[in-house]
VMD Tcl script that builds the backbone (N, CA, C; Angstrom):
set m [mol new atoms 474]
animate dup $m
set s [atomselect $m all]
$s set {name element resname resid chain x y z} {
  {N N UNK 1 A 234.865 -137.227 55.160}
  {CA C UNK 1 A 236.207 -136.695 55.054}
  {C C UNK 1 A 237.099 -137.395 56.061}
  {N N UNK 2 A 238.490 -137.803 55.457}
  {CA C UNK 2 A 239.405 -138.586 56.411}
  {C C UNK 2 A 240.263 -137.608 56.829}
  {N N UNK 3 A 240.463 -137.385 58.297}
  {CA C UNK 3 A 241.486 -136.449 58.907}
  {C C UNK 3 A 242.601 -137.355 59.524}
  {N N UNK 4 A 243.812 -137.124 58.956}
  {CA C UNK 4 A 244.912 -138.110 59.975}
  {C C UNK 4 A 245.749 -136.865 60.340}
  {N N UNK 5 A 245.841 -136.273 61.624}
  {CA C UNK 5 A 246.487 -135.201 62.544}
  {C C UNK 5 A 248.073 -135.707 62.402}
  {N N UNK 6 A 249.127 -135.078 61.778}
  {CA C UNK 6 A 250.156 -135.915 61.946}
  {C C UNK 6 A 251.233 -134.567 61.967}
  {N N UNK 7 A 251.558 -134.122 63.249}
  {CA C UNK 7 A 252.521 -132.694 64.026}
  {C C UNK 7 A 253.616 -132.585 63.440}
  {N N UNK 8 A 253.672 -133.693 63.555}
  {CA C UNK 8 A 255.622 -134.080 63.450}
  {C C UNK 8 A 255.649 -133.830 62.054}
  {N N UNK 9 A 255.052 -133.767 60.873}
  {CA C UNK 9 A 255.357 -132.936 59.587}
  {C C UNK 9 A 255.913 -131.398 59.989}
  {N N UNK 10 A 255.129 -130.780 60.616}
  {CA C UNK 10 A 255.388 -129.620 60.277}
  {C C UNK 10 A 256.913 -129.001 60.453}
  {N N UNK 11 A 257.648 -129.866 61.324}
  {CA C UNK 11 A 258.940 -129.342 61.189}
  {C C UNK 11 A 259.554 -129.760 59.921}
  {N N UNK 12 A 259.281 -130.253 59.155}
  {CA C UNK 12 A 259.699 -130.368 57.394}
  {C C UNK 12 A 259.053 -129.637 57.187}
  {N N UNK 13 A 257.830 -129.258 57.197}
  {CA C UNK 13 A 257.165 -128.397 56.213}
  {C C UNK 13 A 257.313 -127.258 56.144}
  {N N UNK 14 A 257.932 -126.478 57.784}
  {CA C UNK 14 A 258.573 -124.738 57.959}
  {C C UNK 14 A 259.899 -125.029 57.708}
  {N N UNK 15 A 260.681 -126.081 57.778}
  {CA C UNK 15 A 262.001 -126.141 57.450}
  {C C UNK 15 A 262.752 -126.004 56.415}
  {N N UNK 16 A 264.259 -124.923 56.650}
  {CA C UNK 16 A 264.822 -124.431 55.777}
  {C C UNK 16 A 265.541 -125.390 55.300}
  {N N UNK 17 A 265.953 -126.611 55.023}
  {CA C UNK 17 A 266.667 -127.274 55.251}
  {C C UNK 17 A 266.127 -128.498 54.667}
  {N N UNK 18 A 265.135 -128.276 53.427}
  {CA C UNK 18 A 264.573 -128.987 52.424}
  {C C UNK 18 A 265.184 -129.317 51.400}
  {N N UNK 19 A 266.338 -128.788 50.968}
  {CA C UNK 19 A 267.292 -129.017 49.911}
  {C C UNK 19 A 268.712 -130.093 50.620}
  {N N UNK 20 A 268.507 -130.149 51.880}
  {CA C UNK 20 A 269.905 -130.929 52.599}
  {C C UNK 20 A 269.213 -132.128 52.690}
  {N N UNK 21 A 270.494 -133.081 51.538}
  {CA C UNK 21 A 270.416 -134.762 51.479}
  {C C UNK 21 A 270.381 -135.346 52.882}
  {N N UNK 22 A 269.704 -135.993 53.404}
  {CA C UNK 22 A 269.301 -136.952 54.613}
  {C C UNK 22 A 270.929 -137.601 54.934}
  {N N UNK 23 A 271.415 -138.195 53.369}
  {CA C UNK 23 A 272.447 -139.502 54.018}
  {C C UNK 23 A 273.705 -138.804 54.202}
  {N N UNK 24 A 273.476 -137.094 53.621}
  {CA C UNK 24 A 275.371 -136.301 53.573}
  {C C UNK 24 A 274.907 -136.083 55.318}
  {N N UNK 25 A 275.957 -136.816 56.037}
  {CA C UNK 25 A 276.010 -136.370 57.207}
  {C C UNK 25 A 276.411 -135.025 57.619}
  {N N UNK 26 A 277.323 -134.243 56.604}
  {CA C UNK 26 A 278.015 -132.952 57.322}
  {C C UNK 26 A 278.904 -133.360 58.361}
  {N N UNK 27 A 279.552 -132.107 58.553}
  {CA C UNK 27 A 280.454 -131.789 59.933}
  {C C UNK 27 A 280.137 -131.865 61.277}
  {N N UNK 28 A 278.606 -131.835 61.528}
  {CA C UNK 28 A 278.017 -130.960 62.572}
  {C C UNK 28 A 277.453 -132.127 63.417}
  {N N UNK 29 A 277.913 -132.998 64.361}
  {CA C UNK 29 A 277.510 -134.196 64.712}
  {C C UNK 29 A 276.135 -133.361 66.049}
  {N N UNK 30 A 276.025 -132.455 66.250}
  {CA C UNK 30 A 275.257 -131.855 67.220}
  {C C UNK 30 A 273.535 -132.384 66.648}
  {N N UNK 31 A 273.389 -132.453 65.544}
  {CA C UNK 31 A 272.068 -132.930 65.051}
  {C C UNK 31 A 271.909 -134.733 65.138}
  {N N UNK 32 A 272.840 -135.026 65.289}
  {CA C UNK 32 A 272.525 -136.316 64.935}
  {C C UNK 32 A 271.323 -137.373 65.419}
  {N N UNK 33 A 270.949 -136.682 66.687}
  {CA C UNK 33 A 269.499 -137.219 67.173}
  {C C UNK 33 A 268.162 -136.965 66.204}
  {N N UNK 34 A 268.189 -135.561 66.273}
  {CA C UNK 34 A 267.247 -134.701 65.499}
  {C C UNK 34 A 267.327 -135.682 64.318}
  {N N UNK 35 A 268.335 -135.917 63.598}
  {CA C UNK 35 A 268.541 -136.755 62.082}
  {C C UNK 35 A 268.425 -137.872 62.460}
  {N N UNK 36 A 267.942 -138.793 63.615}
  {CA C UNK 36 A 267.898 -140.233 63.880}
  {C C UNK 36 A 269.019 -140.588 63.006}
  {N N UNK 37 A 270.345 -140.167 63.085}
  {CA C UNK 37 A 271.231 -140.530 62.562}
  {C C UNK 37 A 271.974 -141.628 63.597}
  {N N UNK 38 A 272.225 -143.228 63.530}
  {CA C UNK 38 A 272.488 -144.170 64.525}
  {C C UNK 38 A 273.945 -144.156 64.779}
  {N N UNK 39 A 274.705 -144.253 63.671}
  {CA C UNK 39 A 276.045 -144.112 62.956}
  {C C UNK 39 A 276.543 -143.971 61.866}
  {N N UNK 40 A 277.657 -143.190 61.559}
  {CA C UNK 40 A 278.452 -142.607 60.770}
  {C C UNK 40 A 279.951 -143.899 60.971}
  {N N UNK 41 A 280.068 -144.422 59.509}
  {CA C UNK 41 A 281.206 -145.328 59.492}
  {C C UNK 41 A 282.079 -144.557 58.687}
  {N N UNK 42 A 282.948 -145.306 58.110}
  {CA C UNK 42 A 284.130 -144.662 57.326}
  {C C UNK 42 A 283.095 -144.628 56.122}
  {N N UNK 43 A 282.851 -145.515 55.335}
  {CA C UNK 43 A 281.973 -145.197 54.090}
  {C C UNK 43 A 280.531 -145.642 54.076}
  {N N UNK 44 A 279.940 -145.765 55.402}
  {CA C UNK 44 A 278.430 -145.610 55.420}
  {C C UNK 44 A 277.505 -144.794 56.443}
  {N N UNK 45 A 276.383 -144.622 56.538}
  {CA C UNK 45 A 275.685 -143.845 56.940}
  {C C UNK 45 A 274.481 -144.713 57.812}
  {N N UNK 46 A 274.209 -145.376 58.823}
  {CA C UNK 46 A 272.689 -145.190 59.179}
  {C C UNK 46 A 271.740 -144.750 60.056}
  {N N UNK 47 A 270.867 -144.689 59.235}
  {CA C UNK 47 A 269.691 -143.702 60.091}
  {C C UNK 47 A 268.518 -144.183 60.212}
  {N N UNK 48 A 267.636 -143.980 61.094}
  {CA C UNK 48 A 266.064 -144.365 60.959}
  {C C UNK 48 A 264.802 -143.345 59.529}
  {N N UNK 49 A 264.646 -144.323 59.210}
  {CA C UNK 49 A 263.527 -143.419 58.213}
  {C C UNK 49 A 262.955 -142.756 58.789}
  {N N UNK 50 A 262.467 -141.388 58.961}
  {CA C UNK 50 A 261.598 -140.139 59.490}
  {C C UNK 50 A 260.072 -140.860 59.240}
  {N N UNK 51 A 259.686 -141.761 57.949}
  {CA C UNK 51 A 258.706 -141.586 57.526}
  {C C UNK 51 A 258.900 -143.033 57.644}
  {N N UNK 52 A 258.501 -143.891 58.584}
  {CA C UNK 52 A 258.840 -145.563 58.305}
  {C C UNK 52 A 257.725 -146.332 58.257}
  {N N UNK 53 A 257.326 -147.149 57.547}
  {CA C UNK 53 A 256.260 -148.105 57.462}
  {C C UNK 53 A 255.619 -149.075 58.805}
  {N N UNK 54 A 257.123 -148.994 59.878}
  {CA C UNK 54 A 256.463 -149.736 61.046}
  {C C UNK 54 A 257.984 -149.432 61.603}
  {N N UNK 55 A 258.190 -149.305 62.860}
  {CA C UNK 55 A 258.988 -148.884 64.047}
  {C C UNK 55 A 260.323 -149.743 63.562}
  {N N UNK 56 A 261.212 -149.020 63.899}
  {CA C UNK 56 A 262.195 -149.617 63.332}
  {C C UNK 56 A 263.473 -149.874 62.113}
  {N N UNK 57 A 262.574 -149.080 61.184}
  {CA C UNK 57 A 262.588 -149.200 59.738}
  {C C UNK 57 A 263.929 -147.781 59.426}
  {N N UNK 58 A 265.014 -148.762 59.216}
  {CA C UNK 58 A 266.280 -148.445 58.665}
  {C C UNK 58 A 266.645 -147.920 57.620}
  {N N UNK 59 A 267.330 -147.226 57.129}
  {CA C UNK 59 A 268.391 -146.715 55.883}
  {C C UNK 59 A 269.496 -146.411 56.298}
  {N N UNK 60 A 270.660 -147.090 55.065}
  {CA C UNK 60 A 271.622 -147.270 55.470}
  {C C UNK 60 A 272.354 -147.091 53.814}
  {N N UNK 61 A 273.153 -145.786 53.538}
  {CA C UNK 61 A 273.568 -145.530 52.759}
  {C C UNK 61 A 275.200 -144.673 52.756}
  {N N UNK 62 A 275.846 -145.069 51.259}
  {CA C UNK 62 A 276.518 -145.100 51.412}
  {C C UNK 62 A 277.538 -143.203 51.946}
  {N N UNK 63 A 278.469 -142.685 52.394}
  {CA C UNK 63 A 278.439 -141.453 52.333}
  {C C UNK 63 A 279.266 -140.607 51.338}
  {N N UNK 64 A 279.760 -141.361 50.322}
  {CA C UNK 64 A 279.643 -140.584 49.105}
  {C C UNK 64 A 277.978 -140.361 48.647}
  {N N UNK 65 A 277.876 -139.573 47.770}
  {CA C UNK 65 A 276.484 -139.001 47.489}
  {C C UNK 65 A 276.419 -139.958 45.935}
  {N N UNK 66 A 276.191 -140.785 45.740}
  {CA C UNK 66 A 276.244 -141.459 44.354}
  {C C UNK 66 A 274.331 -141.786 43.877}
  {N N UNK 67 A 274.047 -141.917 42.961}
  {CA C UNK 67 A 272.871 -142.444 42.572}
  {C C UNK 67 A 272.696 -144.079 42.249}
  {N N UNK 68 A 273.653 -144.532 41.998}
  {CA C UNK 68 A 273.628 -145.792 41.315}
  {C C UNK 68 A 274.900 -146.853 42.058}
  {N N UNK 69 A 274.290 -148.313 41.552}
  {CA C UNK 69 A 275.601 -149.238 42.442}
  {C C UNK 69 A 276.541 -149.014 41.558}
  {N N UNK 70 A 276.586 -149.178 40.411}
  {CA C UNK 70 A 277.594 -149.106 39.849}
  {C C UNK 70 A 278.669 -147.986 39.898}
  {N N UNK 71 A 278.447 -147.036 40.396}
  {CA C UNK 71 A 279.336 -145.703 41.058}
  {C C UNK 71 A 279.906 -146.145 42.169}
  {N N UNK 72 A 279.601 -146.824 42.710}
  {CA C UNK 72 A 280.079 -147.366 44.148}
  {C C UNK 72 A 281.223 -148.328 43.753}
  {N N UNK 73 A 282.382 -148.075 45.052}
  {CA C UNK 73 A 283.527 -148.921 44.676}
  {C C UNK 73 A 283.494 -150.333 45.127}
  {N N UNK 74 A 284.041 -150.911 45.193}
  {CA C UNK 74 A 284.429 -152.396 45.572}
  {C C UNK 74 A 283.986 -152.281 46.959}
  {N N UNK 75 A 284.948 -151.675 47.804}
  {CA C UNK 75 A 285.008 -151.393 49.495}
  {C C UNK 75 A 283.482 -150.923 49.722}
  {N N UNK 76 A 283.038 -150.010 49.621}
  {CA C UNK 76 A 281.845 -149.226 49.438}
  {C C UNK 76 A 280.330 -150.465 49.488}
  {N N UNK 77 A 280.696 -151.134 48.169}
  {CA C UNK 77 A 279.348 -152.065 48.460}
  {C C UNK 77 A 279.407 -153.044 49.588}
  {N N UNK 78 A 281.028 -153.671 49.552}
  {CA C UNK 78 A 281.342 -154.389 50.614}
  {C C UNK 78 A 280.870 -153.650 52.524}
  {N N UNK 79 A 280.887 -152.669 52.371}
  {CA C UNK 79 A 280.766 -152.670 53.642}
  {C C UNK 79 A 279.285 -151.904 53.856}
  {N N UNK 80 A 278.838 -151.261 52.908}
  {CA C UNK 80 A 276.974 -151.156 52.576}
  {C C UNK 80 A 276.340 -152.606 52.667}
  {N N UNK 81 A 276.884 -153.825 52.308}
  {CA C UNK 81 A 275.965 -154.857 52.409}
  {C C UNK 81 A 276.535 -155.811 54.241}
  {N N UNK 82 A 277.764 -154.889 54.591}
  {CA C UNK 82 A 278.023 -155.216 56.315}
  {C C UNK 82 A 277.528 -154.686 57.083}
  {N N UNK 83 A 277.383 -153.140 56.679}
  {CA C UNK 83 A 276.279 -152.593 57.391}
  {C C UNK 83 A 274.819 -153.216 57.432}
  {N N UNK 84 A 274.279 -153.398 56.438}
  {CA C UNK 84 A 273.042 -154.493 56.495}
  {C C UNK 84 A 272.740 -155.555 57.218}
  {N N UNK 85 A 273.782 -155.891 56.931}
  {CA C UNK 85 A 273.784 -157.067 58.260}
  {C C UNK 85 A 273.923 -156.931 59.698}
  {N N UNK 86 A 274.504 -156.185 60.138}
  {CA C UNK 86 A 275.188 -155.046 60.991}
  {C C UNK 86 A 273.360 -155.287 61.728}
  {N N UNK 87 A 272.778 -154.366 61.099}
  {CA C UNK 87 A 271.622 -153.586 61.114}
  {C C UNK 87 A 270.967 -154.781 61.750}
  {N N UNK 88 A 270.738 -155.401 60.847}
  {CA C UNK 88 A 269.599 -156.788 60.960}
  {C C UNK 88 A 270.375 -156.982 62.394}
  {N N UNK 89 A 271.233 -157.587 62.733}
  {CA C UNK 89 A 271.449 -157.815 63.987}
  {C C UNK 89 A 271.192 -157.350 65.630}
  {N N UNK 90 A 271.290 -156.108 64.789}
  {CA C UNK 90 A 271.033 -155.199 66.047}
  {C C UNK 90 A 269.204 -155.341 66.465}
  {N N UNK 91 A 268.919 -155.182 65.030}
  {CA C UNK 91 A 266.754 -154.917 65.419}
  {C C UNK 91 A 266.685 -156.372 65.562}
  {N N UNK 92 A 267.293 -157.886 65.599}
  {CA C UNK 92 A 266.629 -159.113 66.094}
  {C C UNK 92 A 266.645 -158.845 67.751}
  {N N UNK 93 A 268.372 -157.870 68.171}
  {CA C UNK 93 A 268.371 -158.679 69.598}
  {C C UNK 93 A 267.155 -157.038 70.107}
  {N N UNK 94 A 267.100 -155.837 69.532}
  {CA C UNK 94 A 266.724 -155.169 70.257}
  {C C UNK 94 A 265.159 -154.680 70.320}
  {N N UNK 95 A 264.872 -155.433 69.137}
  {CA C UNK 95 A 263.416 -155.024 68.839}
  {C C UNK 95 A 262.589 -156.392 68.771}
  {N N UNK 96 A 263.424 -157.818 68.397}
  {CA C UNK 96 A 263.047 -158.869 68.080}
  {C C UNK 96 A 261.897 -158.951 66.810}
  {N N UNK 97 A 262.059 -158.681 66.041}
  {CA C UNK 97 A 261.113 -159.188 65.025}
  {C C UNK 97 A 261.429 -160.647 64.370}
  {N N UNK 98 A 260.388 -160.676 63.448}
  {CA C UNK 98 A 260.206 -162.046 62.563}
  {C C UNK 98 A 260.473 -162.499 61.373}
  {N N UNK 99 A 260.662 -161.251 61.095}
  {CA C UNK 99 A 261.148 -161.249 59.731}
  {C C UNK 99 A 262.182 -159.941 59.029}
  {N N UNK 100 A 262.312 -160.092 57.813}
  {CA C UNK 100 A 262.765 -158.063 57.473}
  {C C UNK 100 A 261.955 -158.416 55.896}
  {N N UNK 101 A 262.065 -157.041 55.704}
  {CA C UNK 101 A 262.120 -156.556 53.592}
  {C C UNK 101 A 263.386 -155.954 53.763}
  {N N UNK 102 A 264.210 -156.334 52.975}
  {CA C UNK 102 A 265.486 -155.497 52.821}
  {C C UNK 102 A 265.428 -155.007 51.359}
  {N N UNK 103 A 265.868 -153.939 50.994}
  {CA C UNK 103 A 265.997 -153.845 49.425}
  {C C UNK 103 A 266.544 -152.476 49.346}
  {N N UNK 104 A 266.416 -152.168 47.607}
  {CA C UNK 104 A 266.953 -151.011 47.276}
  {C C UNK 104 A 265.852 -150.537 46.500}
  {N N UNK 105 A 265.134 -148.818 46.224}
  {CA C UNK 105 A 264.652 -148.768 45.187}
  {C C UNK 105 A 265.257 -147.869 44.485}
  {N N UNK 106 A 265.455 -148.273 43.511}
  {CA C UNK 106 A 266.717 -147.491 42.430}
  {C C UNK 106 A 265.604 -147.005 41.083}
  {N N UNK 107 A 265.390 -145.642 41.493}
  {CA C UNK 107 A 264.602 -144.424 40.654}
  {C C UNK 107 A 263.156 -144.037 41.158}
  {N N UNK 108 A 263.151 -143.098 40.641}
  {CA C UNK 108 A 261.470 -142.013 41.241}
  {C C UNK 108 A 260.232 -143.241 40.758}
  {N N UNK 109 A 260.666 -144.269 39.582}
  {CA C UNK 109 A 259.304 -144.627 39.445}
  {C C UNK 109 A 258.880 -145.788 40.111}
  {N N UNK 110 A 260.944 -146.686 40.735}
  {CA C UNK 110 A 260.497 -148.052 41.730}
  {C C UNK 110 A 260.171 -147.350 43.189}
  {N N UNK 111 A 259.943 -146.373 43.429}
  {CA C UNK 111 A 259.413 -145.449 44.795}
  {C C UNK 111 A 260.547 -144.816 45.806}
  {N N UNK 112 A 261.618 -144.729 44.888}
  {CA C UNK 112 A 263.054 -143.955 45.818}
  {C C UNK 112 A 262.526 -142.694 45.713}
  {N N UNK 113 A 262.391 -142.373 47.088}
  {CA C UNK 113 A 262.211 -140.763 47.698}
  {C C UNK 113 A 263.296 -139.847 47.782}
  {N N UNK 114 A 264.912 -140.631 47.653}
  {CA C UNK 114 A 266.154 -139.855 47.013}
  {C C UNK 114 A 266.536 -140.584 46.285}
  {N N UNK 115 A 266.540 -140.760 44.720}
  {CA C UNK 115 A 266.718 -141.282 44.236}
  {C C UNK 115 A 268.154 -140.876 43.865}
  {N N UNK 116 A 268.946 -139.311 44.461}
  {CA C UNK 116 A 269.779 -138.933 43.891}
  {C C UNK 116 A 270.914 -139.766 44.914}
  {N N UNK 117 A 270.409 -140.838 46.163}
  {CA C UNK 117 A 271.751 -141.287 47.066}
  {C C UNK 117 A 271.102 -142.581 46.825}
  {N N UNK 118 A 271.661 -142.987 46.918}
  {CA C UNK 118 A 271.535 -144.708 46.697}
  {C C UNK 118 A 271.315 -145.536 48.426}
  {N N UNK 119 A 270.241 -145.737 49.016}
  {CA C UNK 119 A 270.154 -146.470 50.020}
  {C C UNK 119 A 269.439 -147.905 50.162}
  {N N UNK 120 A 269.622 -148.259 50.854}
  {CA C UNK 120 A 269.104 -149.876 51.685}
  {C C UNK 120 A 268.023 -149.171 52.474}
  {N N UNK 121 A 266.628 -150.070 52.429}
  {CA C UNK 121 A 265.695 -149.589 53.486}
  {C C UNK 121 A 266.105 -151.727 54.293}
  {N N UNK 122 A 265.773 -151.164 55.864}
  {CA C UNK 122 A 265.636 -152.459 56.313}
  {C C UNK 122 A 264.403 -152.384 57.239}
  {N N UNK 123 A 263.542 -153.086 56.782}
  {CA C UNK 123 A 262.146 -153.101 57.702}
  {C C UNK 123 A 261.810 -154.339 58.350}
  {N N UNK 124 A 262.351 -154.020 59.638}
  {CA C UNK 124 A 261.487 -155.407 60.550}
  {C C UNK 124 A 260.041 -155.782 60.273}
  {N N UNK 125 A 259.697 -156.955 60.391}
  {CA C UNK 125 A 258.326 -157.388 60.114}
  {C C UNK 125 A 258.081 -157.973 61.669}
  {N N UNK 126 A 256.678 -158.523 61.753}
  {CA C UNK 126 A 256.071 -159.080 62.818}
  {C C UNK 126 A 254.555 -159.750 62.302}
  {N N UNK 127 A 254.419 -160.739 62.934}
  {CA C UNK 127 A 252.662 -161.062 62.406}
  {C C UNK 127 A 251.718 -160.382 62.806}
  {N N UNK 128 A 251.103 -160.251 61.648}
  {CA C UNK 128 A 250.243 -159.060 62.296}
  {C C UNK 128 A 250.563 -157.852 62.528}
  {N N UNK 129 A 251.526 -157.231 61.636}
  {CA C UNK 129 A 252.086 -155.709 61.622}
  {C C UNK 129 A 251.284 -154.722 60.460}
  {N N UNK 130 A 250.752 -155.795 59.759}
  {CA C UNK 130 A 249.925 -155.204 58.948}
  {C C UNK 130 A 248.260 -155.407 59.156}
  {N N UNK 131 A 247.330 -154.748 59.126}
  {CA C UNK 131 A 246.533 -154.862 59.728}
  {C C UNK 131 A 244.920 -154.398 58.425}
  {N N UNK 132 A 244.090 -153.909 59.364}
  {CA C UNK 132 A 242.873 -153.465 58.385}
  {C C UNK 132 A 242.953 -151.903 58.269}
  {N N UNK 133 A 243.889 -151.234 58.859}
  {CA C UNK 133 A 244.053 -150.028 59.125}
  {C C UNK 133 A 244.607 -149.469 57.852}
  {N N UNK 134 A 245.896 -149.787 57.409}
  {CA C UNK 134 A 246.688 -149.916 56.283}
  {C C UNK 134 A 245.299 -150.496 55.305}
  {N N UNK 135 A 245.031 -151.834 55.049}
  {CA C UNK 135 A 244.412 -152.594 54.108}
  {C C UNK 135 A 242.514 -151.415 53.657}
  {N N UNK 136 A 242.050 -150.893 54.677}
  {CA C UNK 136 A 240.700 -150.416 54.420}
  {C C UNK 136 A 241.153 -149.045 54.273}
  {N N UNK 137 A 241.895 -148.273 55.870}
  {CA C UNK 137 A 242.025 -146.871 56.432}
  {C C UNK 137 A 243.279 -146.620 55.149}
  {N N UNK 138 A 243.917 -147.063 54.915}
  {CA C UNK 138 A 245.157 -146.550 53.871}
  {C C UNK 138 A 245.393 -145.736 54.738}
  {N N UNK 139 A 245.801 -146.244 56.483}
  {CA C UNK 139 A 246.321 -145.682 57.605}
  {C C UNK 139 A 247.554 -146.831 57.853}
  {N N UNK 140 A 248.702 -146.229 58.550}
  {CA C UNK 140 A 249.741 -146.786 59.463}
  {C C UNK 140 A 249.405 -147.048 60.357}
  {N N UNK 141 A 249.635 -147.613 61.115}
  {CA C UNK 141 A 249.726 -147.759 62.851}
  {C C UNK 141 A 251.251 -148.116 63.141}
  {N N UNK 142 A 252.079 -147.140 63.337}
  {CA C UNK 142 A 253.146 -147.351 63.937}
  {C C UNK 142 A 253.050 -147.291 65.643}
  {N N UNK 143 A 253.358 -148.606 65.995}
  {CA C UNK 143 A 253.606 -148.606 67.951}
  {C C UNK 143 A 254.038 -147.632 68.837}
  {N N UNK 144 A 255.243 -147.613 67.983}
  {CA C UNK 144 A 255.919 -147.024 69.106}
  {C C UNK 144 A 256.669 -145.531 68.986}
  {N N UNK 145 A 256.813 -144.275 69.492}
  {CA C UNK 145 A 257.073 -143.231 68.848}
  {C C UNK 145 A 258.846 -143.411 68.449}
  {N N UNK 146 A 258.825 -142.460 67.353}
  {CA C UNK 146 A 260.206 -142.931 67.245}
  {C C UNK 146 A 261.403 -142.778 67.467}
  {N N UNK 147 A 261.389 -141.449 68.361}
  {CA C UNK 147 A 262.532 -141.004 69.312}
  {C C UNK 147 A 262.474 -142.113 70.187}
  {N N UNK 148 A 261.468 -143.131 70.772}
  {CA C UNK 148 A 261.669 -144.434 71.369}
  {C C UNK 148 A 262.462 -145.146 71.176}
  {N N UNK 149 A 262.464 -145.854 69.559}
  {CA C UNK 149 A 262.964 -146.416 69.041}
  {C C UNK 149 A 264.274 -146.145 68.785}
  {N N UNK 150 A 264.672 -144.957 68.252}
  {CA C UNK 150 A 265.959 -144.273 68.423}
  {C C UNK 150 A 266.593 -144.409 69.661}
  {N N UNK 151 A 266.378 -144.228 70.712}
  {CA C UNK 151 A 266.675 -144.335 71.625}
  {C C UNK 151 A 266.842 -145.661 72.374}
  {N N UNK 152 A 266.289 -146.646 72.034}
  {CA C UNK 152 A 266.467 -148.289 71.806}
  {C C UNK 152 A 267.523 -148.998 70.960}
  {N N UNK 153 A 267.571 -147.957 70.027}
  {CA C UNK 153 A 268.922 -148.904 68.833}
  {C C UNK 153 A 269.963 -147.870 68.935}
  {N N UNK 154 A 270.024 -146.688 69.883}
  {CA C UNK 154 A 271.113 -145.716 69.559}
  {C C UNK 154 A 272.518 -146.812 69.972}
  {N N UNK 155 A 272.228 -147.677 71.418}
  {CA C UNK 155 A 273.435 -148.342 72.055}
  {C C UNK 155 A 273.823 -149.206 71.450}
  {N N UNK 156 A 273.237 -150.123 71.053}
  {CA C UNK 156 A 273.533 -151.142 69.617}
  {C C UNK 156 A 274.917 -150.634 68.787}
  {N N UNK 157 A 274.902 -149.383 68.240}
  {CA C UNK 157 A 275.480 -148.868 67.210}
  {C C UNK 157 A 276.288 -148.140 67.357}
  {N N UNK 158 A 276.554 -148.011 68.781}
  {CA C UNK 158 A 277.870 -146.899 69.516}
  {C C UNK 158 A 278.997 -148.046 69.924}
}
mol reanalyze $m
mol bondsrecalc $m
mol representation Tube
mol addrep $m
């Protein structure tokens, strides 16, 4: 039997607050740590994934609540694909990686976990970030915790 101990679920899992979209920021900027929320622009959103494949690992969506690009206006994609860049800039000087995956997955079956907001994941790479852990354990090894990391890219983005 494989046991992976992992705490930090359980505040999703008692939480009332299972029906509230990740990228609608709300009024209430008092959470914004708690939400690894980095910044709030005029029409974008980014945040660290709760659930990230390796330290670092971005979403960056737009803050209308839309499903699709084509709902999105002119301005909107324009500054969703500045934020991207934005992003990338910040994790070369502050995290230094080697690479990224940037993309979109657009519906439940290409693996969008909200498929109802339309986001950018941006994942730093490194050699050797993937390992036998992932490849045998169908385990992660993320480095570094991620209020760390948050706390590494919060100044970047202020």
């Amino acid at each position: 039997m494989k046991i992976l101990w992992a705490p930090w679920r359980m505040e999703y899992v008692s939480s009332d607050n299972k029906g509230e979209c990740i990228f609608c920021p709300g009024e209430d900027r008092s959470r914004d740590e708690q939400r690894l929320i980095l910044c709030i622009g005029n029409l974008s959103i980014i945040l660290m994934n709760r659930f990230p494949y390796i330290n670092g690992h971005l979403l960056i969506a737009p803050l209308r609540h839309v499903s699709s690009l084509d709902a999105l206006s002119s301005e909107e994609k324009l500054d969703l694909i500045t934020q991207v860049e934005k992003s990338i800039g910040v994790l070369k000087e502050a995290l230094r990686p080697e690479g990224f995956n940037v993309g979109l997955n657009l519906g439940k079956i290409a693996g969008a976990g909200v498929e109802d907001h339309i986001h950018f994941h941006i994942v730093p790479r490194w050699i050797g970030d993937t390992n036998y852990m992932t490849v045998f354990g169908e385990v992660r090894v993320i480095p570094e915790h991620i209020q760390e990391t948050y706390r590494k890219l919060l100044p970047f983005f202020k």
